[in-house]
VOPALO-519697 format. One record per residue (C-alpha): x, y, z. Coordinates in steps of 0.5 Angstrom, whole numbers, padded with zeros to 4 digits, always signed. Layout:
% residues N
XYZ;...
% end
This chain:
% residues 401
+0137+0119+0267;+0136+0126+0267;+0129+0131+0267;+0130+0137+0264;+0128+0143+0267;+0124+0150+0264;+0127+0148+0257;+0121+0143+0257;+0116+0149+0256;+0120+0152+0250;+0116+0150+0245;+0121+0150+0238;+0128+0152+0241;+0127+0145+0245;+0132+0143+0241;+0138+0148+0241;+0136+0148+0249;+0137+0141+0249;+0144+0141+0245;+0146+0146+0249;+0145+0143+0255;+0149+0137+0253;+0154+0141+0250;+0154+0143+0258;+0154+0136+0261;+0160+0133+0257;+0164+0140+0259;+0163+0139+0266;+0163+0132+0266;+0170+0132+0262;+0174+0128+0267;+0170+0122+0267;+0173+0121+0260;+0169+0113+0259;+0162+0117+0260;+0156+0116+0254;+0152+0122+0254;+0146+0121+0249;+0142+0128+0249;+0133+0125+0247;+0128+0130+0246;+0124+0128+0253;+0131+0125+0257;+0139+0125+0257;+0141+0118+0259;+0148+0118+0262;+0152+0112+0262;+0157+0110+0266;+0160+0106+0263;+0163+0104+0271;+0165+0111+0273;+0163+0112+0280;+0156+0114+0280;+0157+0118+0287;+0161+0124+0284;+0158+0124+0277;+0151+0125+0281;+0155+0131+0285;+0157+0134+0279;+0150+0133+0275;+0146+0136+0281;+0150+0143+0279;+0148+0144+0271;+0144+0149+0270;+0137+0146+0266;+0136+0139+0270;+0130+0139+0274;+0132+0132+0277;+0135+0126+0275;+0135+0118+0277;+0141+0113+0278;+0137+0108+0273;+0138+0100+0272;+0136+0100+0264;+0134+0093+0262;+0133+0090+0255;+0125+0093+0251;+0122+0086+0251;+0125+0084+0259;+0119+0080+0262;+0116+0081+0269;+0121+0077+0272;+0126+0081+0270;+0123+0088+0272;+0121+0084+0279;+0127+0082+0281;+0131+0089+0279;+0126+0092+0283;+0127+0088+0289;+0134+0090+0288;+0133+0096+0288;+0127+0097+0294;+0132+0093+0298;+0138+0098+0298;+0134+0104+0301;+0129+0100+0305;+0130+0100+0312;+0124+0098+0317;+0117+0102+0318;+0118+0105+0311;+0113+0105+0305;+0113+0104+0298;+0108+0106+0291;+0110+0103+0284;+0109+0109+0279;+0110+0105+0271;+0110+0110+0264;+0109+0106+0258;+0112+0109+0252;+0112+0101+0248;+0105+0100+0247;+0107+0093+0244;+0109+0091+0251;+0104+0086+0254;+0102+0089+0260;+0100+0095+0261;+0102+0100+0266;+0096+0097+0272;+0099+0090+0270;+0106+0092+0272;+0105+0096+0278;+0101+0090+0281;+0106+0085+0279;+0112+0089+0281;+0108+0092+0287;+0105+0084+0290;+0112+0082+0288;+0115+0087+0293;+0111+0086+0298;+0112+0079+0299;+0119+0078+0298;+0120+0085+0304;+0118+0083+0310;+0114+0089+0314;+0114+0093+0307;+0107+0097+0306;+0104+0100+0299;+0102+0108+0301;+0100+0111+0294;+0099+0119+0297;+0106+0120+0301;+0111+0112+0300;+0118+0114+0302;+0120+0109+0296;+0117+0111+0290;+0119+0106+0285;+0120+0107+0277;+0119+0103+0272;+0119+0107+0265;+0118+0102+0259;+0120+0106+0252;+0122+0103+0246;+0129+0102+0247;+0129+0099+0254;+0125+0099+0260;+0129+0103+0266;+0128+0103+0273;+0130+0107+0279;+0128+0109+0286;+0131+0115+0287;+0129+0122+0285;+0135+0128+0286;+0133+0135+0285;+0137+0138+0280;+0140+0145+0279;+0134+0148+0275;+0134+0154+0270;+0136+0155+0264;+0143+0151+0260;+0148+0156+0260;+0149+0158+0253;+0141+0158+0252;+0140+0166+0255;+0145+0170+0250;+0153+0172+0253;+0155+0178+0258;+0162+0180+0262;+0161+0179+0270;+0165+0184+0274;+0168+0179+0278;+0172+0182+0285;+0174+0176+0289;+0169+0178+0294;+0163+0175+0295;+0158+0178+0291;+0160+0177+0285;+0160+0170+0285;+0153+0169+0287;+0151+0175+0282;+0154+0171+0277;+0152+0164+0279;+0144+0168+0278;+0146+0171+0271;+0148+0163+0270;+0142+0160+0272;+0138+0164+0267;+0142+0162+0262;+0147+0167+0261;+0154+0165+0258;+0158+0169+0262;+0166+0172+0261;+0168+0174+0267;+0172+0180+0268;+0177+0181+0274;+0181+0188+0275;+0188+0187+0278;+0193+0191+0281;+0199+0188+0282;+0204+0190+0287;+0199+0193+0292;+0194+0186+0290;+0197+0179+0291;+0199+0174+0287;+0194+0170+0292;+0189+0175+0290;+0189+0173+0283;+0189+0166+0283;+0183+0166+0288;+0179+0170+0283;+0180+0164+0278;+0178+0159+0283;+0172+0162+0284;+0170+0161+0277;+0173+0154+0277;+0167+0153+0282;+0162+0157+0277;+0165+0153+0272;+0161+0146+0274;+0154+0149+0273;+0155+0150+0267;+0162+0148+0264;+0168+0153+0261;+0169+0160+0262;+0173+0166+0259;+0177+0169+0266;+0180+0175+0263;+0184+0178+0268;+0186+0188+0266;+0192+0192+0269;+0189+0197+0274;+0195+0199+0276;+0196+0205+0274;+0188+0208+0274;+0188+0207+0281;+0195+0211+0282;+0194+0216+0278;+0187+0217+0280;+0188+0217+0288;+0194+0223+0285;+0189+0227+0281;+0181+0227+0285;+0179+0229+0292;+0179+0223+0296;+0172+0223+0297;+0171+0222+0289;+0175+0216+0288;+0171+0211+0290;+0166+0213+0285;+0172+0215+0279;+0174+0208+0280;+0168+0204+0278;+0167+0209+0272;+0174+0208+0269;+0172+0199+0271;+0166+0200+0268;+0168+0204+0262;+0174+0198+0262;+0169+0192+0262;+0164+0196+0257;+0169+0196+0251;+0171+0188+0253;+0163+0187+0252;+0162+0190+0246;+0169+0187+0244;+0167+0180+0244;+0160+0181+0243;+0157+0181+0249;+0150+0184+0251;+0150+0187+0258;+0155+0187+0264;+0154+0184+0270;+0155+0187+0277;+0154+0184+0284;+0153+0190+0287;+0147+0190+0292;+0142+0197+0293;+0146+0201+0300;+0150+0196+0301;+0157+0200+0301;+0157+0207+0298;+0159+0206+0291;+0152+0202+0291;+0147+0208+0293;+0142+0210+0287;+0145+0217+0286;+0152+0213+0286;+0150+0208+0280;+0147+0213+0276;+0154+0216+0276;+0157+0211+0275;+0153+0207+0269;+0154+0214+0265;+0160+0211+0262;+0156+0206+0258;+0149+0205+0254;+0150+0197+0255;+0145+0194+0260;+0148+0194+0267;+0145+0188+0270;+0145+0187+0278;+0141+0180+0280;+0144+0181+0288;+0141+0190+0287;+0135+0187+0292;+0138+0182+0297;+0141+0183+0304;+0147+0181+0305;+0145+0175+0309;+0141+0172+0304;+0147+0173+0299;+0152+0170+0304;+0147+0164+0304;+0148+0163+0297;+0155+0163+0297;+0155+0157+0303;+0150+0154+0298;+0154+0154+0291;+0161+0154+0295;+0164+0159+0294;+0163+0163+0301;+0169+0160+0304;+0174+0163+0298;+0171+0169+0298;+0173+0170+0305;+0180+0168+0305;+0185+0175+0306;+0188+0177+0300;+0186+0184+0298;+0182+0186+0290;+0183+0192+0288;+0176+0195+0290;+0179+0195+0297;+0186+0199+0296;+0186+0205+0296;+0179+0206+0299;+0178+0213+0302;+0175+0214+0310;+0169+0217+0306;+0167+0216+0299;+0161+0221+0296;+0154+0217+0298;+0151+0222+0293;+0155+0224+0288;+0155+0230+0284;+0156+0228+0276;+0159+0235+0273;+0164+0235+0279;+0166+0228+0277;+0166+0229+0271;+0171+0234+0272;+0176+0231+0276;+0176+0226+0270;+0179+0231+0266;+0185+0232+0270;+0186+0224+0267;+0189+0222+0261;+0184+0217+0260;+0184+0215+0253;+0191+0213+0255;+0191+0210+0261;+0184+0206+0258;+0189+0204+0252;+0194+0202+0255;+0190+0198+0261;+0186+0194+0254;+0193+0193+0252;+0194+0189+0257;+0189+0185+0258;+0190+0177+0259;+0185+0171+0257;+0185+0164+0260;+0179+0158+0259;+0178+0156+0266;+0174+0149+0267;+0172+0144+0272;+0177+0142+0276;+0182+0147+0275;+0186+0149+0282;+0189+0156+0282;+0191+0156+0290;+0194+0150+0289;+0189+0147+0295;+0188+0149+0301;+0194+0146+0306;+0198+0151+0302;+0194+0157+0302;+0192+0157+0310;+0200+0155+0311;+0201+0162+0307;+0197+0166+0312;+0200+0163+0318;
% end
């Protein structure tokens, strides 16, 4: 049994929010083919249908929009006492261990059921204790909570409560394009813009020979894992070849850095428009390297009258690096394999530099040309749960040895 989330609180958009997060859930859950997924407008039941509740409780844990969840025992409307007592027993005897306390907390959606929820905390309560030796009622902080939910289409039972991943369904916050590097910001960025709802396309530069097929493939498996938060995701990956060498032939060492970004930027702009996005994400972070100083970003977002989103601008890089542990994705990050934002880079990029100067170094590139030819390029992959780029890690650390 799934609770939902701050959709809760969305007044007559309930329902889209709803069905998008079920759309979610049948998305990140498409490898357990036999599930049920029944979106209700104050719950979504999953049913098994004996698939292994471990790895689909895993799965559930990540979708954007739960606030928690149950594994639940669901009886028939009309069960009796009896019936809820013994469920109850069997539920309270798999979590009990010696010293621990318990409550019953009963809802009674069916106002045609015999007894009231007092009547049935009392009976399943006085049940329990009888029946579990050394089992002591705590109504302010039990250890075991047991619930018992009487609605008009069954009665439901659990003594667990799993916090789920919270914020808003995937789909629910309009679309961007995420400029995803490989390294280990732009997941978490990306993992944020998610959790608030955005449907995000991620955007990967790539610039073969001096970027290896590894490095590519590392991007796509970072996806993979953002995937599970809120199902299937547009990887779309744009030659950055030959901006990059004609660009280190033509500017000051000092400007390339922020030349680069720009011509990225103006690249992941027109992708935006193009496939109707809204705004462009980025997991740059205020000060962390020299293409992310205020001065820097003023320079740089010039290219554009999009929105530029950065969700990671006020963090440290310990914080970020602790949400990467969190979702998974800081292992990936790590592996050695070069982007394109770290060839090429100069000794000492401009802090602080000066908007006519770069644009006049611009001129010295054919751009309309070079960024043609890079939308030209462009190739388009659905990446969805379970997908493996690396093709595992035995052979990716057996690669580096």
């Amino acid at each position: 049994m799934v609770r939902y989330g701050e959709l809760s609180t969305k007044g007559k958009n309930r329902r889209d929010f709803i069905r998008q997060l079920g759309k979610n859930t049948h998305l990140v859950l498409r490898s357990f083919p036999t599930l049920e997924i029944q979106p209700r407008r104050d719950r979504m039941h999953i049913i098994l249908h004996d698939e292994p509740v471990k790895p689909v409780m895993q799965a559930v844990s990540k979708i954007f929009g739960i606030e928690t969840f149950s594994p639940v025992v669901k009886l028939t409307a009309n069960a009796s006492l009896a019936q809820i007592q013994q469920t109850a027993l069997e539920l309270v005897q798999a979590e009990f261990k010696p010293g621990k306390t318990f409550k019953v907390a009963t809802i009674r959606q069916n106002k045609k059921y015999p007894l009231n929820t007092y009547g049935v905390d009392d009976g399943v309560g006085g049940y329990l204790t009888d029946q579990i030796s050394g089992l002591k009622v705590d109504l302010h902080d039990p250890d075991i909570t047991v619930r018992i939910e009487i609605r008009l289409n069954g009665v439901y039972l659990s003594c667990q409560t799993i916090a789920g991943a919270l914020g808003l369904p995937v789909g629910t916050g309009g679309r961007g394009t995420m400029m995803m590097s490989g390294g280990i910001d732009s997941p978490v960025a990306a993992y944020m813009a998610m959790k608030r709802g955005v449907k995000i396309d991620m955007i990967h530069f790539y610039s073969p020979p001096y970027t290896s097929p590894q490095a590519l493939a590392k991007a796509k498996d970072l996806t993979v894992k953002l995937a599970e938060f809120g199902g299937t995701i547009d990887f779309i990956q744009v030659p950055f070849t030959k901006i990059q060498e004609e660009v280190k032939k033509a500017v000051p060492a000092g400007y390339l850095m922020t030349i680069q970004r720009r011509l990225m930027l103006k690249l992941a702009a027109a992708i935006t428009i193009d496939r109707h996005c809204n705004a462009v994400f980025t997991g740059e972070s205020l000060g962390q390297v020299a293409s992310q100083t205020i001065e820097s970003m003023r320079v740089i977002n010039e290219v554009t009258n999009l929105p530029v989103l950065r969700p990671l601008l006020s963090l440290d890089k310990t914080e970020i690096i602790k949400i990467a542990r969190t979702i998974d994705t800081y292992d990936l990050s790590i592996l050695p394999f070069e982007d394109c934002c770290t060839i090429f880079t100069p000794p000492a990029p401009k802090t602080k530099p000066d908007l006519t100067k770069t644009l006049e170094y611009e001129q010295r590139l054919d751009l309309d040309g070079l960024l043609s030819e890079a939308l030209a390029g462009i190739e388009i992959k659905k990446i969805n749960v379970g997908d493996d780029y690396l093709n595992g890690e035995q052979d990716v650390f057996a690669e580096l040895l």
